[in-house]
C-alpha positions in Angstrom: 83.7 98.5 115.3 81.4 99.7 112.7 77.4 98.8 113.6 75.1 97.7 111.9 73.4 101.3 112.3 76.2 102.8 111.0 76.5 100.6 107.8 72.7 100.9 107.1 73.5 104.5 107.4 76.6 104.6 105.1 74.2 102.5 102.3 71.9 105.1 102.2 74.4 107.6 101.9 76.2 105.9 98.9 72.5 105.5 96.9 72.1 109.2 96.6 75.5 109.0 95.4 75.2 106.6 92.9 73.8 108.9 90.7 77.4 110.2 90.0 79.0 106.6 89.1 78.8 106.4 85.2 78.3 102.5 84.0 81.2 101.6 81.2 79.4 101.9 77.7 78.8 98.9 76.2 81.6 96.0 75.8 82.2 93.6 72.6 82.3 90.1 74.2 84.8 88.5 72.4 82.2 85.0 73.6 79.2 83.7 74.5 80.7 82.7 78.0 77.2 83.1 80.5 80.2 83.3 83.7 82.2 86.4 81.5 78.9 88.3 80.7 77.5 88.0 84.1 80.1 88.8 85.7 80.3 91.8 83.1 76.8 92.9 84.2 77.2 92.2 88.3 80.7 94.4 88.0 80.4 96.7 85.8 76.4 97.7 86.0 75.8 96.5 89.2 79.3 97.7 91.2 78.9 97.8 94.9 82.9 99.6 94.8 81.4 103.2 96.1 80.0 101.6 98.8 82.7 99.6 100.1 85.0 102.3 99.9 83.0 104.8 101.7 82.4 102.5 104.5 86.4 101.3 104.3 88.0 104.6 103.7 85.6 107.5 105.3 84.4 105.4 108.9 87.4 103.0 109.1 90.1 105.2 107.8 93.7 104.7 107.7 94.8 100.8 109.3 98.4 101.4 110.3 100.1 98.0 111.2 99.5 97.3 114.7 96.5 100.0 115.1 92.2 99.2 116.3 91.9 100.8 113.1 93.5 97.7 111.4 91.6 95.4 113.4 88.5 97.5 112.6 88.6 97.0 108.8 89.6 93.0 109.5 86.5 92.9 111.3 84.5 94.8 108.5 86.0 92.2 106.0 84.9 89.5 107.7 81.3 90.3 108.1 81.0 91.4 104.4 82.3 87.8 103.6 79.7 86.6 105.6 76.8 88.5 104.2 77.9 87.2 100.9 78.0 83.5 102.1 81.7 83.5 101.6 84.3 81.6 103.9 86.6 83.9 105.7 89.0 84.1 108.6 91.6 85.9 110.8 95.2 84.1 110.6 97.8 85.2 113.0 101.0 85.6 111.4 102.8 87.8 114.4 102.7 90.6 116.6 103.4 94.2 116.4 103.8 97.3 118.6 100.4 98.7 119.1 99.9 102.0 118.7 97.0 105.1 118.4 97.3 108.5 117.6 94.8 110.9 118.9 94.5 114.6 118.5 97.2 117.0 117.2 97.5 120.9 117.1 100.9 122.5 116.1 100.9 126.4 116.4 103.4 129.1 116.1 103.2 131.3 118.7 106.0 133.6 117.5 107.1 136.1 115.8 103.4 135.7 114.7 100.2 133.5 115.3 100.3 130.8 113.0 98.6 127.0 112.7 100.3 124.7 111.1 99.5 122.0 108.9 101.5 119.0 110.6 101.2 115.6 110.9 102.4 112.9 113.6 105.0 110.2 112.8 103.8 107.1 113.6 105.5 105.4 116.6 105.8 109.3 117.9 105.2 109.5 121.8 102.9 111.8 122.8 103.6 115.2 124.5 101.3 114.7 127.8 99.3 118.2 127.2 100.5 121.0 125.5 103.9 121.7 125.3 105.8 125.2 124.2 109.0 126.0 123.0 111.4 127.2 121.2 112.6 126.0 117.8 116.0 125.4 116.8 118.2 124.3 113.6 121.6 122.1 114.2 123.8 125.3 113.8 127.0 125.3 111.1 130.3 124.6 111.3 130.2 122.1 114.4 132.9 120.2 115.6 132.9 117.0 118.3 132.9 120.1 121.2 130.6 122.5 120.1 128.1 119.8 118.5 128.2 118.5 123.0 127.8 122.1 123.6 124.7 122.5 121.6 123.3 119.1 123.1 123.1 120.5 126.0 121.3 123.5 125.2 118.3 121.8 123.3 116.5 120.2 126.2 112.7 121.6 125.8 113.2 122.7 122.5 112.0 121.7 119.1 114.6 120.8 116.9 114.2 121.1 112.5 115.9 118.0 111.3 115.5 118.0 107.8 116.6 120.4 104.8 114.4 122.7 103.9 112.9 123.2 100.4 113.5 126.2 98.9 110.7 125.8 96.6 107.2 123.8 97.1 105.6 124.0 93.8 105.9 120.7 91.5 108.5 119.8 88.9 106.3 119.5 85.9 104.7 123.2 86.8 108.3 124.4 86.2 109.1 122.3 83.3 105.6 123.8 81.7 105.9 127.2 82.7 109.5 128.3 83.6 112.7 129.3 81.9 114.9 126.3 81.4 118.1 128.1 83.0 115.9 128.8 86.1 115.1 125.3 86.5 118.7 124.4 86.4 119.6 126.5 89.4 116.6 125.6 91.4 117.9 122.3 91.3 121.2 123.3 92.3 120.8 125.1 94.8 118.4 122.5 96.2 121.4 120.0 95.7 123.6 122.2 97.6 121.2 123.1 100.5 120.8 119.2 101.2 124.4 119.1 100.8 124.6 121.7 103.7 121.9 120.5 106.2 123.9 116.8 105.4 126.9 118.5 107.2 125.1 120.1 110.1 124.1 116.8 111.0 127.3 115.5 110.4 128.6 115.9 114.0 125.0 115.0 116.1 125.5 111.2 114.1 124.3 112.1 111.0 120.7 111.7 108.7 120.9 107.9 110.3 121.8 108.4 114.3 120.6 112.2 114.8 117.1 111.4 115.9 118.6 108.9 118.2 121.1 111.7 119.7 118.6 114.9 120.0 115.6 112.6 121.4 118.2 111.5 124.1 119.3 115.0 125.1 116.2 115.9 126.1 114.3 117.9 123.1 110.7 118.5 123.4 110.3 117.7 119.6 111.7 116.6 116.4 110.9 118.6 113.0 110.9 116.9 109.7 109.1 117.3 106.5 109.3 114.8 103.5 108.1 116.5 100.7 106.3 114.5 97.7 107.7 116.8 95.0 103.5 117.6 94.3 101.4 120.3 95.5 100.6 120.6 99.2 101.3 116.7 99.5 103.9 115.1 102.1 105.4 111.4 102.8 104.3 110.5 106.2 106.0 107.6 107.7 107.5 106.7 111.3 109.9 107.9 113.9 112.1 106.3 116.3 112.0 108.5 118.8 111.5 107.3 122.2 111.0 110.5 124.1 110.5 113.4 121.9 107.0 114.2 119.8 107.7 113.5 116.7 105.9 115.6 113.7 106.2 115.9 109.9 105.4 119.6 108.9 104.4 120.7 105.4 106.6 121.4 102.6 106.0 125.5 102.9 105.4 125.6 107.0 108.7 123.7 107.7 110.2 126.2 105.3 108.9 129.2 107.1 110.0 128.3 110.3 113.7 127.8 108.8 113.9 131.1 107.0 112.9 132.8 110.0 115.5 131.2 112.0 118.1 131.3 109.6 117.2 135.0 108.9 117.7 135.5 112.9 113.9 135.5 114.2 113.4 133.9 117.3 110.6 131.1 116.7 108.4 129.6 119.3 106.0 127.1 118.7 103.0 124.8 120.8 102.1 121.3 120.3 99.8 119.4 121.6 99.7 115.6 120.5 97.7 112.5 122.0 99.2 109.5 121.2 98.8 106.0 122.9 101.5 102.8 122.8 99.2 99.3 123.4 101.8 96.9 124.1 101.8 93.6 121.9 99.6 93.4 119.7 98.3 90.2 117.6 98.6 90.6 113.5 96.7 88.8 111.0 96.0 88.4 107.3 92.1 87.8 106.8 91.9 84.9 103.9 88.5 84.3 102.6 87.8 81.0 100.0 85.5 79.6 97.5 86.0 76.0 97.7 87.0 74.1 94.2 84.6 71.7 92.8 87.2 69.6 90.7 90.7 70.7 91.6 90.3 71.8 95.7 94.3 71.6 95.7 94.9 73.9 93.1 94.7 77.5 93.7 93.9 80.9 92.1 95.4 83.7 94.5 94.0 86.8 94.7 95.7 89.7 97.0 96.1 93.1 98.3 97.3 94.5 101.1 94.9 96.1 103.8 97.4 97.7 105.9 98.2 101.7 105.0 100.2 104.3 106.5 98.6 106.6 108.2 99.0 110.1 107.4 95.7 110.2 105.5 92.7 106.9 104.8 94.7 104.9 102.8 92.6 105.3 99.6 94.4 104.2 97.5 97.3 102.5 99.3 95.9 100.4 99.4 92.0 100.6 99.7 91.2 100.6 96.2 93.4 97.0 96.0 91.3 96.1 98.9 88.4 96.9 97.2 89.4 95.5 94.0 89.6 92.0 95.2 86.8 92.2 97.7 84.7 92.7 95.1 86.1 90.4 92.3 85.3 87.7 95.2 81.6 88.9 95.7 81.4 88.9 91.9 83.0 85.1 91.7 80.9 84.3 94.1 77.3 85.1 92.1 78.8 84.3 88.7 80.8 81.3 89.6 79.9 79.9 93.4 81.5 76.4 92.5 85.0 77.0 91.2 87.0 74.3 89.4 90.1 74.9 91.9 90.0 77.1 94.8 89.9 80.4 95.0 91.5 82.3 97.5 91.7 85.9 98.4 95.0 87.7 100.9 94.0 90.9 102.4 97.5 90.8 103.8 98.7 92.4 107.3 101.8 94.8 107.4 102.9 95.1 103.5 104.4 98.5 104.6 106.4 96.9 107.3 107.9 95.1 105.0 105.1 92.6 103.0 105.3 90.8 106.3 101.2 88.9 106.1 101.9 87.9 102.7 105.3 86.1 103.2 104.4 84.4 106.4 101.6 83.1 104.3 104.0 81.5 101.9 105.9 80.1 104.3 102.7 78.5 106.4 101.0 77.9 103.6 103.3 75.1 101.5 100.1 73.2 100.5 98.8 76.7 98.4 102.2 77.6 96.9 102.6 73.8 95.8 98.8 73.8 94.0 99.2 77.2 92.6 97.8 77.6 89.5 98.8 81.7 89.4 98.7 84.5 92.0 97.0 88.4 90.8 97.9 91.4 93.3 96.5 94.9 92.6 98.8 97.8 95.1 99.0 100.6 93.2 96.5 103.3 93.4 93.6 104.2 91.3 93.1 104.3 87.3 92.7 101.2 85.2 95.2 98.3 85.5 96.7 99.3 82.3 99.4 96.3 81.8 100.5 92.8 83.1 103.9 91.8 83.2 104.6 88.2 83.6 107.7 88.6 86.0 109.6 86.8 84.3 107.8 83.5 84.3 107.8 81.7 81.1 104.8 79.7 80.8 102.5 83.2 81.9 102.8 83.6 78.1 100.9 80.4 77.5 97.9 80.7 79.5 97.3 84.6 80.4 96.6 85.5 77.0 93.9 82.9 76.4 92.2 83.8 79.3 92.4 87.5 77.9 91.1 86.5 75.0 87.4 86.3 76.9 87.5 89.5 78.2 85.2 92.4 76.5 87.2 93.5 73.7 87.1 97.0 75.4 88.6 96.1 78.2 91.3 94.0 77.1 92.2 96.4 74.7 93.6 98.9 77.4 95.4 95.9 79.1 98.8 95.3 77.6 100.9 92.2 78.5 104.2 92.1 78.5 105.2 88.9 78.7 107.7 87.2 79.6 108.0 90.2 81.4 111.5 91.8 83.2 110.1 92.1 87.0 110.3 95.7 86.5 108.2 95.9 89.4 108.9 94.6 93.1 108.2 95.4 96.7 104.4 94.7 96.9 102.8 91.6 98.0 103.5 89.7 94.7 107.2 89.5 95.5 106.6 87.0 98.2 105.2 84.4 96.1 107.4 85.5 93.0 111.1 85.2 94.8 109.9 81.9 95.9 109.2 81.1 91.2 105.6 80.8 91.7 103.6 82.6 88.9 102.2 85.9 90.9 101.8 88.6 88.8 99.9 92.7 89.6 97.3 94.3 87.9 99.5 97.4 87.0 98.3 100.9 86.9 99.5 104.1 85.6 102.4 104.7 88.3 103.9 108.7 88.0 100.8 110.4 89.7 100.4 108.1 92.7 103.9 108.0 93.1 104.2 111.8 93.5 100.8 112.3 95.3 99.0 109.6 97.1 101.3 106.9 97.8 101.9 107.2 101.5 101.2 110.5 101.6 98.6 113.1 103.8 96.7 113.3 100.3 95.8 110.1 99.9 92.1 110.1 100.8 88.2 108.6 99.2 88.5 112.2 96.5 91.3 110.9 94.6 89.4 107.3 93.5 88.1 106.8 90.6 84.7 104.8 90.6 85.0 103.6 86.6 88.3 102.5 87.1 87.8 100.7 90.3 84.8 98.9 89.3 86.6 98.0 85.9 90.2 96.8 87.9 87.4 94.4 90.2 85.3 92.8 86.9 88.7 92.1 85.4 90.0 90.2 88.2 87.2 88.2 88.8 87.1 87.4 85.0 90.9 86.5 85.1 90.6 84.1 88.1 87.4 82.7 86.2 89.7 82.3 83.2 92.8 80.8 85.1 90.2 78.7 87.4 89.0 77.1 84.2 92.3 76.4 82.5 92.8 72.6 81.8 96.7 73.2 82.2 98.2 74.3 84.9 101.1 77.1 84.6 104.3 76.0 84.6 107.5 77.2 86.7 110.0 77.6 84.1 111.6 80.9 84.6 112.9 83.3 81.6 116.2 85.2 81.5 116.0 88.4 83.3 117.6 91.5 81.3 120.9 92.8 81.8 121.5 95.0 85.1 122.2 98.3 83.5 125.5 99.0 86.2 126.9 95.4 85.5 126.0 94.5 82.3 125.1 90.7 83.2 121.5 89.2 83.8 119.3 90.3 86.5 119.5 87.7 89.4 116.3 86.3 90.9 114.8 87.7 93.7 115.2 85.9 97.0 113.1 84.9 99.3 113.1 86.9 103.1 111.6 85.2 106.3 108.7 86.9 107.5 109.3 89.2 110.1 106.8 88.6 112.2 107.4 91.0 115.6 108.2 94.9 115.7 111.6 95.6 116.1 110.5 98.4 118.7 
């Protein structure tokens, strides 16, 4: 648990950096709203993002689902609520299969001294100490017989289980730079060497049962590596080994170690990982309130996910969402303490397992999704929210733009709506509330870049954030749950046609609704 040394050192850490964050230049107000321009001033001028994501991101660091780390930043949460005079509390939703990683070392040992950059899955048992040996490839060719054969031949080995890359360098570097004809066979040869590895693993079970099948014949380790299509960046995610460590290399390490094999060089290879299982562990969603003054059983829902993977902090999946609406509620609370209708704030539990804190809050929570008045969820990395879709929810169109229509003029004008929107966008927290027709729409943000680099990846750390943007994304929620707080009307649930599914032709059918599910299937 962070102290209260350790925060007072952290604060005086982030005001010599404050230097570096760069106030927006001066905004148009569109009206002489004393709530909008304060708020203006206490976000924008007077941000306390930097802070909050150095003491989130750098001495929390990454809150995988059933981790201390997790219950670390809950507990961080909770206390800033509280120094803020806001009400806040844990609410159990489940349990999950505790786990902590400790250290990890991977080094090859032959045909050369090598350290390699490698992460661990998470769920990956340990290996008790180091643990050297050779490493092997699912050979060619292999029928029902030899594939047994092989089996038996693995035990104590390390075993590469996914196709390598034959090139690490990013797409749009070879669109810029190289001939078009070279492109093409890059990508066909990377078709066809996927094609291949597919068939080695054809007779071990295949991409779905092979980890299953080597982990149960005794390997010492399992080999992957989920390249991101960028530069030096990974997808880091979970194993289910039960006996076997369990390590994502890099794109160009995992790569070495094939060719060498494949070119006929014996490889050997020491690991040492720590890695602790904790039993059952309790999960919660920490929901934090400003009572409403007129209309207590209506609601304005703010959310984000607090949850990440692993493989790096979580910056910005999904810190800088945490962030965002931390700070729009500290920002609500000194511009606007006394609400017309509630508002409430989700850091939900477990998105990444599935968005399993925000649904079991819709379904335990039938007296908020009755009252709600509209639902904003920012998940989506750093940069300005740069559009709102209304999901598909008609009467969005007749209350989000008015409450636009206060924002600065320039910061509304890098906000596009689309509205009624096509729900373009879905597995993030706002689906739980939108499958079940409830008006719950994300702050969107440029979408390419975090894709290919940060979203769950090893690269996704406090350096990629972008203070201006951050700051901006948490002043424009506030503003918007001001706006929507204030709204005589409430919004409707009247639901638009969705657009035509390209492969059938014939509308888009609503989402539906999933239980929460609310234990680890380990």
């Amino acid at each position: 648990m962070m102290t209260n040394r350790s925060i007072r050192r952290s604060a005086l850490l982030l005001f010599a950096l404050a230097a570096y964050a760069c106030p927006l230049s001066a905004q148009s107000f569109t009206t002489d709203d004393a709530v909008i321009r304060k708020l203006y001033d206490e976000g924008i001028n007077k941000s306390q993002t930097r802070e909050l994501a150095h003491e989130l991101i750098d001495v929390v660091g990454p809150r995988l689902a059933g981790s201390s780390n997790l219950a670390e930043a809950q507990d961080w949460i909770l206390a800033k609520y509280a120094d803020w005079g806001i009400s806040a509390q844990r609410e159990q939703y489940g349990t999950w299969s505790g786990w902590e990683q400790g250290i990890l070392h991977v080094d090859m040992l032959e045909p050369r001294v090598s350290t390699l950059e490698a992460k661990l899955l998470a769920w990956s048992p340990g290996t008790d100490g180091p643990v050297t040996g050779d490493v092997v490839v699912p050979p060619a060719g292999m029928d029902a017989a030899s594939a047994a054969r092989w089996l038996k031949s693995i035990k104590g080995k390390f075993v590469l289980m996914s196709p390598p890359e034959l090139m690490c360098r990013a797409m749009q570097e070879l669109e810029a730079n190289a001939r078009p004809e070279t492109i093409e066979r890059l990508k066909e040869d990377r078709l066809a060497t996927g094609s291949a590895f597919s068939e080695r693993l054809r007779a071990i079970g295949g991409f779905r049962r092979s980890t299953s099948v080597v982990d149960s014949a005794g390997a010492a380790g399992i080999l992957t590596s989920r390249w991101s299509g960028g530069w030096g960046v990974n997808k880091i995610f979970s194993t289910s080994s039960e006996r076997a460590v369990a390590i994502d290399l890099s794109c160009e390490d995992y790569g070495l170690l094939y060719r060498l094999i494949e070119g006929g060089t014996p490889v050997r290879i020491r690991v040492n990982a720590e890695a602790t299982f904790t039993g059952t562990v309790p999960q919660f969603n920490v929901i934090g309130r400003i009572e409403g003054s007129e209309k207590p059983n209506e609601y304005v829902l703010l959310g984000a996910h607090l949850d990440s993977w692993h493989g790096a902090t979580g910056a910005t999946d999904n810190g800088t969402g945490t962030i965002t609406m931390l700070e729009a509620m500290r920002l609500l609370r000194t511009a606007y303490p006394n609400p017309k209708r509630t508002i409430i704030v989700g850091h939900w539990g477990a998105e990444e397992m599935g968005t399993i804190g925000s649904t079991a809050f819709r379904e335990d929570h039938p007296e908020v999704m009755q009252g709600l008045q509209i639902a904003f969820n920012q998940d989506n990395g750093t940069w300005r929210a740069e559009k709102i879709e209304g999901q598909g929810m008609l009467d969005v169109a007749a209350h989000l733009p008015a409450w636009m229509a206060a924002v600065p003029r320039e910061m509304a004008e890098i906000v596009t709506l689309e509205l009624p929107g096509e729900q373009n966008n879905g597995g993030s927290d706002h689906s739980s509330f939108l499958c079940a027709k409830l008006p719950s729409l994300r702050l969107q943000s440029p979408y390419d870049e975090y894709r290919q680099y940060t979203w769950h990846t090893n690269r996704d750390t406090y350096d990629k954030i972008v203070f201006d943007d951050l700051a901006f994304n948490a002043t424009l929620a506030a503003m918007l749950a001001y706006r929507a707080s204030e709204d005589p009307e409430k919004v409707g649930r009247e639901t638009a046609l969705l657009p035509a599914d390209p492969r059938t032709g014939q509308p888009r059918e609503w989402r539906d609704c999933r239980p929460a599910r609310r234990e680890s299937p380990r």
